[in-house]
C-alpha positions as CSV (number, residue, x, y, z in Angstrom):
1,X,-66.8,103.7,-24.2
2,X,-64.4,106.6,-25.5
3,X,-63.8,109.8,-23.5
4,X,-66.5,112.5,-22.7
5,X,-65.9,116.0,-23.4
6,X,-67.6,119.2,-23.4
7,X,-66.8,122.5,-25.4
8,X,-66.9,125.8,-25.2
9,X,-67.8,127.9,-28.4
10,X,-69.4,130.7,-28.8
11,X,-72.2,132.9,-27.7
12,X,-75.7,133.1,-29.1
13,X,-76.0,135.5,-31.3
14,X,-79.6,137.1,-33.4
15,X,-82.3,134.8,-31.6
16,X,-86.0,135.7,-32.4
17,X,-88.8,134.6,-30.4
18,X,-92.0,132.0,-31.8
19,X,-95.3,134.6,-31.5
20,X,-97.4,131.2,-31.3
21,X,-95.5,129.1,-29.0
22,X,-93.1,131.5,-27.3
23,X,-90.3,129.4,-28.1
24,X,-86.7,131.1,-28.6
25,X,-85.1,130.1,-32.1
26,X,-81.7,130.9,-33.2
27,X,-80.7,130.0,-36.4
28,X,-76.7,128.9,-37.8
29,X,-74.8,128.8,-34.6
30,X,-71.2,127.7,-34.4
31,X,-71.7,124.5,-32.4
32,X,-67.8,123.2,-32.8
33,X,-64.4,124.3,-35.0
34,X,-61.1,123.1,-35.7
35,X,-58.2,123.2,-33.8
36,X,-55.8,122.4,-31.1
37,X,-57.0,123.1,-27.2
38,X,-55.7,121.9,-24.0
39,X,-56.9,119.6,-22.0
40,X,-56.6,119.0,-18.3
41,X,-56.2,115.2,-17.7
42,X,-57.3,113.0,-14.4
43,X,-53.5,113.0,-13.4
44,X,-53.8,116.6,-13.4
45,X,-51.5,116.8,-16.3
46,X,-52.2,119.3,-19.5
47,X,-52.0,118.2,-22.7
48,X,-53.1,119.2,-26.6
49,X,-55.2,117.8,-28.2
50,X,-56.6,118.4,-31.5
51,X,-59.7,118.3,-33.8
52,X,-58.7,117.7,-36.9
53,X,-60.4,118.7,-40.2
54,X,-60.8,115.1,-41.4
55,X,-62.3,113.7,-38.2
56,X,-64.6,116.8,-37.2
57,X,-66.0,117.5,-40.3
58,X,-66.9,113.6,-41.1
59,X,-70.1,112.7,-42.4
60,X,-70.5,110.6,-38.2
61,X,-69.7,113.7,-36.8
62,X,-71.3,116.4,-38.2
63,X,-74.7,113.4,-38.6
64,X,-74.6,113.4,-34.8
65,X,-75.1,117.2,-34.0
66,X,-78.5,116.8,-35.2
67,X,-81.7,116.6,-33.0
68,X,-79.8,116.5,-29.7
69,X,-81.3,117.9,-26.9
70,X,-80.7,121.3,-25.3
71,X,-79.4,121.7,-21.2
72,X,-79.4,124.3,-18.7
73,X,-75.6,123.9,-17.8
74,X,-74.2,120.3,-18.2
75,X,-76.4,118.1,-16.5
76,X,-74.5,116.4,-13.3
77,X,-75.4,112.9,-11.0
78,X,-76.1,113.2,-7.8
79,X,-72.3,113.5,-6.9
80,X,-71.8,116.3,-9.3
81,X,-70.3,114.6,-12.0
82,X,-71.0,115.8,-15.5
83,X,-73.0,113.3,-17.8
84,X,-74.5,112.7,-20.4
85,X,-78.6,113.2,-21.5
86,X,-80.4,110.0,-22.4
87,X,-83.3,108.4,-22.4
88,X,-83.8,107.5,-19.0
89,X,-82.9,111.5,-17.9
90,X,-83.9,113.4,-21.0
91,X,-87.2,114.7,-19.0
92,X,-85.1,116.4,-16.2
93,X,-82.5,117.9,-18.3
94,X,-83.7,118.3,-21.8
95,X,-85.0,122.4,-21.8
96,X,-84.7,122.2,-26.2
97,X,-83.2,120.6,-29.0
98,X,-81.1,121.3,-32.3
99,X,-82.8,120.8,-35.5
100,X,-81.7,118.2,-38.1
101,X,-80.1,121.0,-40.5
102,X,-76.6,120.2,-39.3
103,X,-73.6,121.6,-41.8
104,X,-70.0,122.1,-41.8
105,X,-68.9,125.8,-43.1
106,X,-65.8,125.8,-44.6
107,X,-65.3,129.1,-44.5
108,X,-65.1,129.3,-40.8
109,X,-63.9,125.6,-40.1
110,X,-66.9,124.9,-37.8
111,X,-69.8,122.9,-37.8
112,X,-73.1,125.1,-37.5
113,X,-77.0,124.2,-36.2
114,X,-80.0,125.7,-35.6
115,X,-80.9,125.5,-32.0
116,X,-84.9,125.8,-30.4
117,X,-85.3,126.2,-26.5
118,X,-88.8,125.5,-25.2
119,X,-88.0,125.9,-21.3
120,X,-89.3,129.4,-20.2
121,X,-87.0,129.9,-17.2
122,X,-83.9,129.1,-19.6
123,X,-85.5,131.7,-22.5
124,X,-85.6,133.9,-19.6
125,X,-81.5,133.8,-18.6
126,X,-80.9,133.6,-22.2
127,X,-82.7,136.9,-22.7
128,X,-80.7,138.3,-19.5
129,X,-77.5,137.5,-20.9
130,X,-76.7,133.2,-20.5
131,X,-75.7,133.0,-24.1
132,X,-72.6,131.1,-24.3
133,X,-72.5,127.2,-25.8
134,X,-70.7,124.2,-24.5
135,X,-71.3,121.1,-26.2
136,X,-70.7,117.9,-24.6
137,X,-69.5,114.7,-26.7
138,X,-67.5,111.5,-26.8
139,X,-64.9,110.4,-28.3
140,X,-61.7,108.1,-28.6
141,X,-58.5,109.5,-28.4
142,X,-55.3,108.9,-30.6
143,X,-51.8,109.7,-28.8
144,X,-50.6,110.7,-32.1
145,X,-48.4,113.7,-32.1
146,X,-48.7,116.1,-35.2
147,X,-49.3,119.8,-36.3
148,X,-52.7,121.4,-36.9
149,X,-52.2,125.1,-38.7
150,X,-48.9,124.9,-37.5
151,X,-49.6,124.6,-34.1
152,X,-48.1,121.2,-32.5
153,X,-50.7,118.9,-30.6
154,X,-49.9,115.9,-28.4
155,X,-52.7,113.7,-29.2
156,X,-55.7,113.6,-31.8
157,X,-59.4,113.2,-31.1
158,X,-61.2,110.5,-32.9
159,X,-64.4,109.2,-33.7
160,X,-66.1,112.8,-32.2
161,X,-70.0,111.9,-31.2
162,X,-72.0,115.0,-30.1
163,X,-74.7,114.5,-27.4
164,X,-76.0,117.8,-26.4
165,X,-75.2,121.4,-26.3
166,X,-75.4,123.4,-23.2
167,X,-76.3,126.7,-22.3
168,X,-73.5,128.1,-19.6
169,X,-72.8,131.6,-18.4
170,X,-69.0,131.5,-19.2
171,X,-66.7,128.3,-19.9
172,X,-64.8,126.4,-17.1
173,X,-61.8,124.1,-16.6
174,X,-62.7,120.8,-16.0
175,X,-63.7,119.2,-12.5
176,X,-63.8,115.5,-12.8
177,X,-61.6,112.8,-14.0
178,X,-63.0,112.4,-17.4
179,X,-64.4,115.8,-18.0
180,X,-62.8,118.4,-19.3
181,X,-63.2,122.1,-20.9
182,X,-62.6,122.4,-24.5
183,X,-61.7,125.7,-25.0
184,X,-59.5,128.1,-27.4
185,X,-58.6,129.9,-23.9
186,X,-55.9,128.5,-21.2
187,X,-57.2,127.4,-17.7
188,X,-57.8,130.6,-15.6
189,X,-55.6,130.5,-12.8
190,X,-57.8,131.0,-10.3
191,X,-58.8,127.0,-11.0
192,X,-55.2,126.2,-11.2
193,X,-54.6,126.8,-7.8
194,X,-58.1,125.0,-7.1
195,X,-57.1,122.1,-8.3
196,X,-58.9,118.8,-9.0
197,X,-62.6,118.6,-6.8
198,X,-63.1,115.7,-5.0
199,X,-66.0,115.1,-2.9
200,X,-65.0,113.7,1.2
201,X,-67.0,112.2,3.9
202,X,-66.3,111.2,7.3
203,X,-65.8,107.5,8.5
204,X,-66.1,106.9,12.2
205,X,-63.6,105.2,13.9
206,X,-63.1,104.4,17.9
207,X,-59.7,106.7,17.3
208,X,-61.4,109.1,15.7
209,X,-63.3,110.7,12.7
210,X,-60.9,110.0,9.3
211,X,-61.8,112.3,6.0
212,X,-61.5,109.7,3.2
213,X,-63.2,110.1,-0.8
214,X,-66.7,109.7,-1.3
215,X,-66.1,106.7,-3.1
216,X,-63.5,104.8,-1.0
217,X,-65.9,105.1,2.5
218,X,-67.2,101.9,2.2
219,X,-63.7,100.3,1.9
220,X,-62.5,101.9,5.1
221,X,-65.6,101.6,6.7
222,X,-65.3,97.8,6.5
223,X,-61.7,97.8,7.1
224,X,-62.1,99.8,10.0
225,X,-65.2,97.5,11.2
226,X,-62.7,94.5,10.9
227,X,-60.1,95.7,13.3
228,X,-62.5,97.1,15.7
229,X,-63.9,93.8,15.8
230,X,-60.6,92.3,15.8
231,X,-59.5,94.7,18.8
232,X,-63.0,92.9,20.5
233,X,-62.1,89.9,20.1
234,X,-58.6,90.1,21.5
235,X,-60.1,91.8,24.6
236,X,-62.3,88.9,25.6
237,X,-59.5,86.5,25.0
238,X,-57.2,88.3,27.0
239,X,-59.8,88.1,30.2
240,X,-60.5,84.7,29.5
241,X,-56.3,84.0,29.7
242,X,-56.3,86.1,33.0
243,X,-58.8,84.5,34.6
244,X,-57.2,80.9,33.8
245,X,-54.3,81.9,34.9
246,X,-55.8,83.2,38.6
247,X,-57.2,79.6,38.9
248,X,-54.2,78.1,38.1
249,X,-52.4,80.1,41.0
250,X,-55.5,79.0,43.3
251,X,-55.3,75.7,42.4
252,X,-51.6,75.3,42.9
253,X,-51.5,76.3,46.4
254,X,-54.5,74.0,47.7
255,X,-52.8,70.5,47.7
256,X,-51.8,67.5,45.3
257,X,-55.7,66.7,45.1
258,X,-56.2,69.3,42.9
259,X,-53.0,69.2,40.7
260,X,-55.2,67.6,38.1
261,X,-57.7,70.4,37.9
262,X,-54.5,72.8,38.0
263,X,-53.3,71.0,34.6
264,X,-56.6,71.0,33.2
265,X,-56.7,74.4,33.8
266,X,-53.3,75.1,32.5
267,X,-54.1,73.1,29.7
268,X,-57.0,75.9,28.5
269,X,-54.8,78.7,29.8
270,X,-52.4,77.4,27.2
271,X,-55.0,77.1,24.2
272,X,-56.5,80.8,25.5
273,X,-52.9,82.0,24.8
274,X,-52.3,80.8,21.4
275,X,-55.8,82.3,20.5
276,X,-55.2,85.8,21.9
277,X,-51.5,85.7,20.1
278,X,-53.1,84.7,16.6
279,X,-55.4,87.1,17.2
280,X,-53.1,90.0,18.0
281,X,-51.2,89.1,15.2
282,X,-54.8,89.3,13.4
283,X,-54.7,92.8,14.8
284,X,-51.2,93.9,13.8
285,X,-52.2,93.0,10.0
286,X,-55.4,95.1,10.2
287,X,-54.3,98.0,11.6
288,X,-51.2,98.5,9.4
289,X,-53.6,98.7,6.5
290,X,-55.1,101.6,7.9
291,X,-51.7,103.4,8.6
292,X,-51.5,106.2,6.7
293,X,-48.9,105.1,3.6
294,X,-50.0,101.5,3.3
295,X,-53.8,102.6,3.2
296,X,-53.1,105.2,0.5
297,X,-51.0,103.1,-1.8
298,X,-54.0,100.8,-1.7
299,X,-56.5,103.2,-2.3
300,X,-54.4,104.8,-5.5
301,X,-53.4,101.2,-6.6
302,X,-57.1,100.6,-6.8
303,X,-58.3,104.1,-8.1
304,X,-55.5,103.4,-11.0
305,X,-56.9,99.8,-12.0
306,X,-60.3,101.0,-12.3
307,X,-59.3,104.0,-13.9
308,X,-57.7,101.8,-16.9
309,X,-60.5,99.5,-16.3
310,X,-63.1,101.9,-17.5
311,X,-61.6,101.9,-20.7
312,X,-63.2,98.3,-21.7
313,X,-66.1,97.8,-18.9
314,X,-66.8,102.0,-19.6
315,X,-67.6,104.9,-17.3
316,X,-71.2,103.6,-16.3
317,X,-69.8,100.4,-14.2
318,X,-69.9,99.7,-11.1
319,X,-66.8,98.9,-9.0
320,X,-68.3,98.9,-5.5
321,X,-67.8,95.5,-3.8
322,X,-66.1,93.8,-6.9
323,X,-63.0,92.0,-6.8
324,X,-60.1,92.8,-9.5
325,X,-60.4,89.1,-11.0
326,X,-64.7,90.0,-11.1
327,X,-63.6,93.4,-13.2
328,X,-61.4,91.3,-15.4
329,X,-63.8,89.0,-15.7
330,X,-66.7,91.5,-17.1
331,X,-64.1,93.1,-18.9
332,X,-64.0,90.2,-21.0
333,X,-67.5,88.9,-21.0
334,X,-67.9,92.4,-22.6
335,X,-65.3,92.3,-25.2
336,X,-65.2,89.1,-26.1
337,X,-68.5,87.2,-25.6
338,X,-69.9,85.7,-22.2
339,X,-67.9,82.7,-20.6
340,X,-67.2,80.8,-18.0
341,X,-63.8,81.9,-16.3
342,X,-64.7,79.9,-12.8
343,X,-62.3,76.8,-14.0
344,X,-59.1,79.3,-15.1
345,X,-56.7,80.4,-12.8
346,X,-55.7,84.2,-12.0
347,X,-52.8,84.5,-13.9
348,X,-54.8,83.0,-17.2
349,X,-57.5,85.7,-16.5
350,X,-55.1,88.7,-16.2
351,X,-53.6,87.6,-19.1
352,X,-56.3,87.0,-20.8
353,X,-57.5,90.6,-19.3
354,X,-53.7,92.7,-20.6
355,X,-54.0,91.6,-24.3
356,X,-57.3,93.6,-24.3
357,X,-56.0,96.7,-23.7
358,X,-53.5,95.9,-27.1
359,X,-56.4,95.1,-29.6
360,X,-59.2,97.3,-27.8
361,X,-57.8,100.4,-26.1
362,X,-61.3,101.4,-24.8
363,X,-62.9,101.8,-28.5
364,X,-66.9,102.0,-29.0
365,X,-68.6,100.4,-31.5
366,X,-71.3,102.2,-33.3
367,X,-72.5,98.9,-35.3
368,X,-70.8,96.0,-36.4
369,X,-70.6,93.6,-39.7
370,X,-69.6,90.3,-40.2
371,X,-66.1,91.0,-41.2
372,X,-65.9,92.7,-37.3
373,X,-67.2,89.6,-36.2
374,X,-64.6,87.4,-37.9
375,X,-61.4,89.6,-36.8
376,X,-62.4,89.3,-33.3
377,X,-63.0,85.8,-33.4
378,X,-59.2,85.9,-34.8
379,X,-58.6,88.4,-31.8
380,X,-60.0,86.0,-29.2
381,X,-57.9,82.9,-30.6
382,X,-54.6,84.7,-30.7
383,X,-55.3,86.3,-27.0
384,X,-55.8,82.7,-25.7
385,X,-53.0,81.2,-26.8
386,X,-51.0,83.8,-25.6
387,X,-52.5,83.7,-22.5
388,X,-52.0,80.1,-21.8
389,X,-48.5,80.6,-21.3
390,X,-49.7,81.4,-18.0
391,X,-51.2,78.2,-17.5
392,X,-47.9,76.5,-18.4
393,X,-48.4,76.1,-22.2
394,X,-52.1,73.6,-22.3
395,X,-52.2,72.3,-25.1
């Protein structure tokens, strides 16, 4: 899946209202231009990048502006993330829709629509001033640098598919990972010293409550359930030691006859030791994963796999509960067919999994033809072979 956008434009400008229907029509708006805007990334860093005449103004690009739906802001999940409008969401989101009279004007460098809202409370902030446009779209980026009208850009966008326009009171920086704002204007300041959002919740532990990201709880939660449960164990352990060890002191000082019991029970007191020890040592590896440093190079190690991940199993997967070999794993099954990886080692996988990022880099495919077909089969075969050096060169 390439990255998702959205735009800011223009305001609407001239709109007339249907005397039979009541819907709001405005005719030739600027959805998109030309031109080289910055871009906030996940990292936090800024960067240009550019829409370029040759890529905005294809026949793809300006094709998909037509018949999208309409929004009421960007529509957002449950977690406030920005997404897209589909099929299975259309109903709560969709409030209009663009006709299929999409055009490029040369003379302006945009690409221009006509635009019909059929929601009566968004006719109704439109008519009390919510006229601004934001569209939102995919795309694949090329880190190509180059100059656009003179002005220097970092990076090009690519293969630029339009899925809706929005109707938003003003433009905004961008407050997820793989949203941004695409406008002429810098970030305000005011979100610069904001920063990135990220949601928190609370995990509960017997030392205390611990803020930790929405999406990492339910790996602390369980790590925190392990050493609690590991910190239970060693208790009952420990008593069960102690209390050998008081009968081994009571047995000792009643007589020779009950020497043997005293061995016997020195014997378990012994055994009880060597559990409690492993299990302290049990303890000691648990708890220094929650310690501050070591927990928070794991979490970023993880957030940066799956951030790299999403570029060949996409935006939409699901992570939770899934090992990095079971990512690698549908990260292939996805690229390059389904198989059976259960007889491979690691290292072939992640092989395997590396040279995907070399022939791939995240691309969609809007269709595909036999000659596709034939270079990936090409792809596969040369990504095998390199990735049984891992395996020790099989033949």
């Amino acid at each position: 899946m390439g990255v998702i956008r959205y735009e800011t434009t223009t305001p609407i400008d001239k709109f007339t209202i249907d005397p039979i229907t009541g819907f709001l029509h405005v005719k030739n708006v600027p959805i998109t231009c030309e031109g080289v805007r910055p871009y906030r990334q996940f990292d936090g860093q800024r960067i240009q990048e550019a829409k370029t005449p040759e890529e905005l103004f294809s026949a793809a690009t300006v094709y998909s502006a037509n018949n999208k739906p309409i929004t009421d802001d960007h529509p957002t999940d449950a977690n406030g993330n920005t997404i897209m409008v589909n099929r299975d969401n259309y109903q709560q989101f969709m409030k209009g829709f663009m006709s299929d009279h999409a055009r490029v004007d040369k003379a302006t460098k945009t690409i221009r629509n006509d635009l019909i809202i059929t929601d009566s409370k968004l006719i109704n902030k439109i008519r009390h001033g919510k006229q601004e446009l934001s569209i939102g779209f995919q795309m694949q980026l090329d880190p190509t640098k180059g100059k656009l009208n003179g002005q220097a850009y970092d990076a090009k966008q690519t293969n630029i598919r339009i899925n809706h326009v929005a109707i938003v009171d003003r433009g905004r920086a961008g407050h997820s990972v793989r949203l941004t704002a695409d406008s002429a204007e810098e970030i305000p300041e005011d979100d610069k010293k904001k920063g990135e959002k990220m949601d928190f919740t609370k995990v509960h532990t017997k030392q205390g409550d611990i803020n930790v990201a929405v999406e990492d709880a339910d790996k602390l939660t369980k790590l925190v359930g392990d050493a609690d449960d590991s910190n239970s164990k060693l208790e009952k352990l420990i008593a069960e030691r102690d209390k050998l060890n008081a009968q081994i002191k009571e047995l000792q000082g009643s007589g020779d006859k009950n020497k043997k019991e005293a061995a016997d029970a020195k014997k378990k007191a012994d055994e009880a030791n060597s559990r409690a020890d492993s299990a302290e040592e049990e303890n000691k590896k648990l708890k220094s994963q929650l310690a501050g440093d070591a927990f928070e190079d794991r979490i970023n190690k993880t957030l940066a796999f799956r951030e790299r991940a999403k570029k060949v199993v996409g935006d939409s997967y699901d992570f939770a509960g899934k090992s990095e070999r079971e990512v690698e794993e549908a990260a292939l099954n996805k690229n390059l067919g389904e198989r059976d990886y259960s007889d491979k080692s690691d290292d072939f996988v992640s092989g395997l999994y590396e040279g995907l990022f070399s022939t791939n880099a995240g691309g969609v495919s809007y269709g595909r033809t036999s000659e596709q077909d034939s270079q990936e089969d090409a792809i596969t075969k040369a990504l095998e072979a390199r990735a049984s050096l891992y395996e020790g060169g099989k033949n």
